[in-house]
Structures are given as structure tokens and as C-alpha cells.
Backbone as a chain_set.jsonl record, in Angstrom:
{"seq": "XXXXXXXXXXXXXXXXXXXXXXXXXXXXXXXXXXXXXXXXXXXXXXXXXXXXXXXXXXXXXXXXXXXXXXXXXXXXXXXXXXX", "coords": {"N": [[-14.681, 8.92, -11.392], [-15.626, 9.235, -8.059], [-14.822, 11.111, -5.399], [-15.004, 10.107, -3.292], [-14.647, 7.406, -3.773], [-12.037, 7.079, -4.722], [-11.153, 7.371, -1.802], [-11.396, 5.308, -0.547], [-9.774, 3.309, -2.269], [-7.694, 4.068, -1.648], [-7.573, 3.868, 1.122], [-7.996, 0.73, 1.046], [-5.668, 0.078, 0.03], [-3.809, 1.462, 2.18], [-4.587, -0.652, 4.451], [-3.643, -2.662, 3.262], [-1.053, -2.806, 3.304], [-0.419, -2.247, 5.937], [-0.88, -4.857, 6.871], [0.855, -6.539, 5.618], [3.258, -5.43, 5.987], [2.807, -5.842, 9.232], [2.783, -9.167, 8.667], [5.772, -9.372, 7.925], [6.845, -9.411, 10.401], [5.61, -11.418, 11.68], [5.859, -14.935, 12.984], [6.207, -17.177, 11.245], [6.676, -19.656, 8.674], [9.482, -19.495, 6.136], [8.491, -19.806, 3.179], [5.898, -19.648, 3.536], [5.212, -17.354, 4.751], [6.783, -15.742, 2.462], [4.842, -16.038, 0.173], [2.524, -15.227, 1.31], [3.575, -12.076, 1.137], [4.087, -11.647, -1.102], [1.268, -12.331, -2.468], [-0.177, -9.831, -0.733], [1.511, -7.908, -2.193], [0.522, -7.956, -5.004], [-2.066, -7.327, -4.22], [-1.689, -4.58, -3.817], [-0.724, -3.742, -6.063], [-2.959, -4.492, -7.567], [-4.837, -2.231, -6.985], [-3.525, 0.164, -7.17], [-2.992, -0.3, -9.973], [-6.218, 0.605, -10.389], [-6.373, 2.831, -9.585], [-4.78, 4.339, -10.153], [-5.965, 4.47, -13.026], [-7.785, 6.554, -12.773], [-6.793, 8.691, -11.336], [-4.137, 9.18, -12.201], [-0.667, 8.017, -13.826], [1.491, 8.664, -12.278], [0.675, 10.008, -9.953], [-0.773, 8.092, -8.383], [1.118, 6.199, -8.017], [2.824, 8.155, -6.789], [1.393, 8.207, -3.852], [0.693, 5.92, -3.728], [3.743, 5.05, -2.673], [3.596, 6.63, -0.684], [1.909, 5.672, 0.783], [3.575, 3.146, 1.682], [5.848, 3.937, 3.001], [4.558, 4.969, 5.323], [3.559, 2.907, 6.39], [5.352, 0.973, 6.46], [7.769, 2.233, 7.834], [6.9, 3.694, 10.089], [7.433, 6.102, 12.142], [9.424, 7.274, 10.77], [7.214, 8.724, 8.508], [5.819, 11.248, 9.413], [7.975, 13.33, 8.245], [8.236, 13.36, 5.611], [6.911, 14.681, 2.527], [4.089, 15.199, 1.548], [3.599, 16.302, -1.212]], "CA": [[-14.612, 8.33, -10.057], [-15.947, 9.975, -6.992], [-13.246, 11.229, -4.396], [-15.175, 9.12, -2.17], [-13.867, 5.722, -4.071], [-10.564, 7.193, -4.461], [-10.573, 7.588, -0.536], [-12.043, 3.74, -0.109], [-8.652, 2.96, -2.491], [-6.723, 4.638, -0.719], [-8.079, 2.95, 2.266], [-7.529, -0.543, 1.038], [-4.367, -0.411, -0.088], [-3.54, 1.22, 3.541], [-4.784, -1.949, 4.944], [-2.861, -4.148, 2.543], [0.27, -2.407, 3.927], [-0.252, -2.458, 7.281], [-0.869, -6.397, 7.035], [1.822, -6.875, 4.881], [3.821, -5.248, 7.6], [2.364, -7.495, 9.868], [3.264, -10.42, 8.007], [7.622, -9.203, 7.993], [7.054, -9.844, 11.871], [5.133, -12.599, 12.399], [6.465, -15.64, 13.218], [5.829, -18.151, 10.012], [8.397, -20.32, 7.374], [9.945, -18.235, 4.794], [7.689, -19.828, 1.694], [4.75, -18.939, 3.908], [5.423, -15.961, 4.669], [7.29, -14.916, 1.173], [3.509, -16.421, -0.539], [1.851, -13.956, 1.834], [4.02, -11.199, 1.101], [3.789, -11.303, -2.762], [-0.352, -11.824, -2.488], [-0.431, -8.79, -0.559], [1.537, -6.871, -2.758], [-0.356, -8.225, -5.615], [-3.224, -6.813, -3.882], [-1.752, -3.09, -4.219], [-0.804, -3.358, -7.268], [-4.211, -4.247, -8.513], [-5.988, -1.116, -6.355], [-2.79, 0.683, -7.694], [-3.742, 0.044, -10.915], [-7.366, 0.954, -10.741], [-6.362, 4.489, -8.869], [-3.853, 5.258, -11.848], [-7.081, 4.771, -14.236], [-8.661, 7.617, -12.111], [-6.221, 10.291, -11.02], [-2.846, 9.128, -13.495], [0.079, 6.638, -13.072], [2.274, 9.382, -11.384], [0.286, 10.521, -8.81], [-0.79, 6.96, -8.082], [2.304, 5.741, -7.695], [3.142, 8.419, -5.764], [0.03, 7.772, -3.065], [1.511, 4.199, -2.993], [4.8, 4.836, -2.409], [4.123, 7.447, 0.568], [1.582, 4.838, 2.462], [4.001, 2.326, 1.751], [6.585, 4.354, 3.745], [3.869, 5.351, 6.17], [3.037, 1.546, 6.939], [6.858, 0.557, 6.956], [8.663, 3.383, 8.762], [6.025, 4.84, 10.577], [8.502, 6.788, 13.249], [9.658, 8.674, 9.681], [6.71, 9.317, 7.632], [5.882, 12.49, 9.333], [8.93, 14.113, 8.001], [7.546, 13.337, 4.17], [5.954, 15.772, 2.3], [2.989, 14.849, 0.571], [3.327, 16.85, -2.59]], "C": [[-14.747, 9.459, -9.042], [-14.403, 10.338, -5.904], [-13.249, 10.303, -3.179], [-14.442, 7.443, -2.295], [-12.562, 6.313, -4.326], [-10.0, 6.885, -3.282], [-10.379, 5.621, -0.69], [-10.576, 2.669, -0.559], [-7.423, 3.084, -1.584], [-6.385, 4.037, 0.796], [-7.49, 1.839, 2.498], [-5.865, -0.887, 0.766], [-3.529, 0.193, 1.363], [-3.638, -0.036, 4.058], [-4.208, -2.972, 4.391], [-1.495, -3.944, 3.263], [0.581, -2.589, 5.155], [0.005, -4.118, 7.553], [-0.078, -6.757, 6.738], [3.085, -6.467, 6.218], [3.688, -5.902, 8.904], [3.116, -9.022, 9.894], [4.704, -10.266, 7.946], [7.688, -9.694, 8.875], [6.947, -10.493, 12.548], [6.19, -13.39, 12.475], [5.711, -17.032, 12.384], [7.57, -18.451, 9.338], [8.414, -19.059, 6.42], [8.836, -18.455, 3.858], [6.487, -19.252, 2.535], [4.401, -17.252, 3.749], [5.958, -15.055, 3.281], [5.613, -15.241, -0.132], [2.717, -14.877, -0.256], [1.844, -12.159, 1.337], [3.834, -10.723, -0.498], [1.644, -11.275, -2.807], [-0.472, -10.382, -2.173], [-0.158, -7.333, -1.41], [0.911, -6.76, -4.221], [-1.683, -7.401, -5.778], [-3.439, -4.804, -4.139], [-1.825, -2.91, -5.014], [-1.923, -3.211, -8.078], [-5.43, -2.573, -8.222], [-4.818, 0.462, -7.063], [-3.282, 1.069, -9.482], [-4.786, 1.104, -11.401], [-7.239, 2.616, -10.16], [-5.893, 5.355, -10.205], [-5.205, 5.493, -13.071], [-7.771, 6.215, -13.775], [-7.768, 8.66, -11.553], [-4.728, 9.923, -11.542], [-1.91, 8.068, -12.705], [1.049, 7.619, -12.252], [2.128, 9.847, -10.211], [-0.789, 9.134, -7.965], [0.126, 6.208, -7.48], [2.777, 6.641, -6.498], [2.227, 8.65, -4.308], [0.602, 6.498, -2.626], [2.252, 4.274, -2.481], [4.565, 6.135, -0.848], [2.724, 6.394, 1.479], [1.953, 3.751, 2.549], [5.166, 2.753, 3.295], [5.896, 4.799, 5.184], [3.464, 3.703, 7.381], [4.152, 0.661, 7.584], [7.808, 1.237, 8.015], [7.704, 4.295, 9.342], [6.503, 6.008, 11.693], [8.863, 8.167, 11.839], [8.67, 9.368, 8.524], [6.399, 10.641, 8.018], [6.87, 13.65, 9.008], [8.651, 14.471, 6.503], [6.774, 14.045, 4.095], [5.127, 14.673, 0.785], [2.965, 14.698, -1.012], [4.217, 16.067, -3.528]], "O": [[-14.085, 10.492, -9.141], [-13.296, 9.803, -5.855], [-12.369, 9.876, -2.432], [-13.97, 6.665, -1.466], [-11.774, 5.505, -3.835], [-8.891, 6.36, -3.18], [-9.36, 4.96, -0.894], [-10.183, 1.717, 0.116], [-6.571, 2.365, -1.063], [-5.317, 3.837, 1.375], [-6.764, 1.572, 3.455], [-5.14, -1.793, 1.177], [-2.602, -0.524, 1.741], [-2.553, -0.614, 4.121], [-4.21, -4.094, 4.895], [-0.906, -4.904, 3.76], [1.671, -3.024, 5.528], [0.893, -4.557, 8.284], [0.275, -7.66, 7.497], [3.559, -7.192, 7.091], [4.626, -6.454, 9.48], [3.716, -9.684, 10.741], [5.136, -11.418, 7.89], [8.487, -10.63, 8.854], [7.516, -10.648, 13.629], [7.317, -12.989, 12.187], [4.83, -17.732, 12.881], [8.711, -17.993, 9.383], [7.68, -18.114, 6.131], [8.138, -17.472, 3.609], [6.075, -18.188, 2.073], [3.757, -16.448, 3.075], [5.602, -13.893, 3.085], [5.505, -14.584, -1.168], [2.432, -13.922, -0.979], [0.933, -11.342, 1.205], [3.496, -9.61, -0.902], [0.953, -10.31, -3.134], [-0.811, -9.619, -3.078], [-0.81, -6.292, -1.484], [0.756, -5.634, -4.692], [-2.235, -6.962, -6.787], [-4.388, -4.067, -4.405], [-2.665, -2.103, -5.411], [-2.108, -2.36, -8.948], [-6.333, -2.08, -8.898], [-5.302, 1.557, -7.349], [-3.694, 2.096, -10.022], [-4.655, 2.006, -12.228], [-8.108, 3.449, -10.417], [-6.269, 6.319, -10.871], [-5.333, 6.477, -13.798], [-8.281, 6.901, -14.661], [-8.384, 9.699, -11.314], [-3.971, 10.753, -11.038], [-2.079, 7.496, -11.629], [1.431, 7.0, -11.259], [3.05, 10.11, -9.439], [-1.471, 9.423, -6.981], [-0.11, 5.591, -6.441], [3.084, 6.149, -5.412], [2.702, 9.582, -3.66], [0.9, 6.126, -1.49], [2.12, 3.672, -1.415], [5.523, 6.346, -0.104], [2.649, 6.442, 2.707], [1.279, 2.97, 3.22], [5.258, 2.079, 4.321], [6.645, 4.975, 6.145], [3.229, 3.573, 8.582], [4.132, -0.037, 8.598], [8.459, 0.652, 8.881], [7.7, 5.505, 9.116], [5.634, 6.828, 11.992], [8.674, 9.383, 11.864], [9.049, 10.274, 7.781], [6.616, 11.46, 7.125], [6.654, 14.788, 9.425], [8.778, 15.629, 6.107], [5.957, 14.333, 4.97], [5.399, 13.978, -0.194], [2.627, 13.793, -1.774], [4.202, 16.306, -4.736]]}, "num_chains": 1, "name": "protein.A"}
């Protein structure tokens, strides 16, 4: 896998997060909104997946878990270190 489709992953599952984030705030019913909320994360997991096939499940995971925190707490991700 190119670094370029890593980015494009990287990308999408940004955009799943942000929406998903989105979706905590709106103003919808719980099942709506709790439907929403599992699709979306659905949606990482599968780009999650396909990243782990291409650069491992540890450093996948950890990619997820810092633009999860980036999408959720965006006031504290610049304090997170990357590595």
C-alpha cells in the first residue's frame, strides 16, 4: 500500500469522527442517534481494519485512537504526542 492510500485512510476515518461527533450534538431520538453512532463507528472499524493489514494492528490502532481524541477533545489533542 502506497502512503498515499494510507493518507486517504487516514482521511476517511477523520471524517467518520468528525461526523460522529456531529451526531453526540445534534438534536435527534436516542435510537436514532445511538443507530447513527454505531454505523459510524462501524465505519472505522472497517478502514481500521484495512490500515492494520498495511502498517500493523498496533500502530493502527494507535492512528485511531489519537484522531479519535483529536475529533472528540479537540481543545486537548495538541498536548498528545504522536509517537
Amino acid at each position: 500500500m502506497s502512503k498515499s492510500e494510507v493518507a486517504q485512510l487516514r482521511r476517511q476515518i477523520e471524517l467518520e469522527l468528525e461526523s460522529l461527533h456531529r451526531g453526540l450534538y445534534a438534536l435527534s431520538s436516542g435510537g436514532a442517534r445511538h443507530a447513527f453512532i454505531n454505523a459510524k463507528m462501524d465505519r472505522v472499524g472497517a478502514c481500521q481494519d484495512v490500515l492494520a493489514d498495511h502498517v500493523g494492528e498496533n500502530t493502527a490502532s494507535r492512528i485511531v485512537c489519537q484522531l479519535y481524541v483529536e475529533a472528540m477533545e479537540p481543545e486537548q489533542s495538541s498536548s498528545i504526542d504522536p509517537s
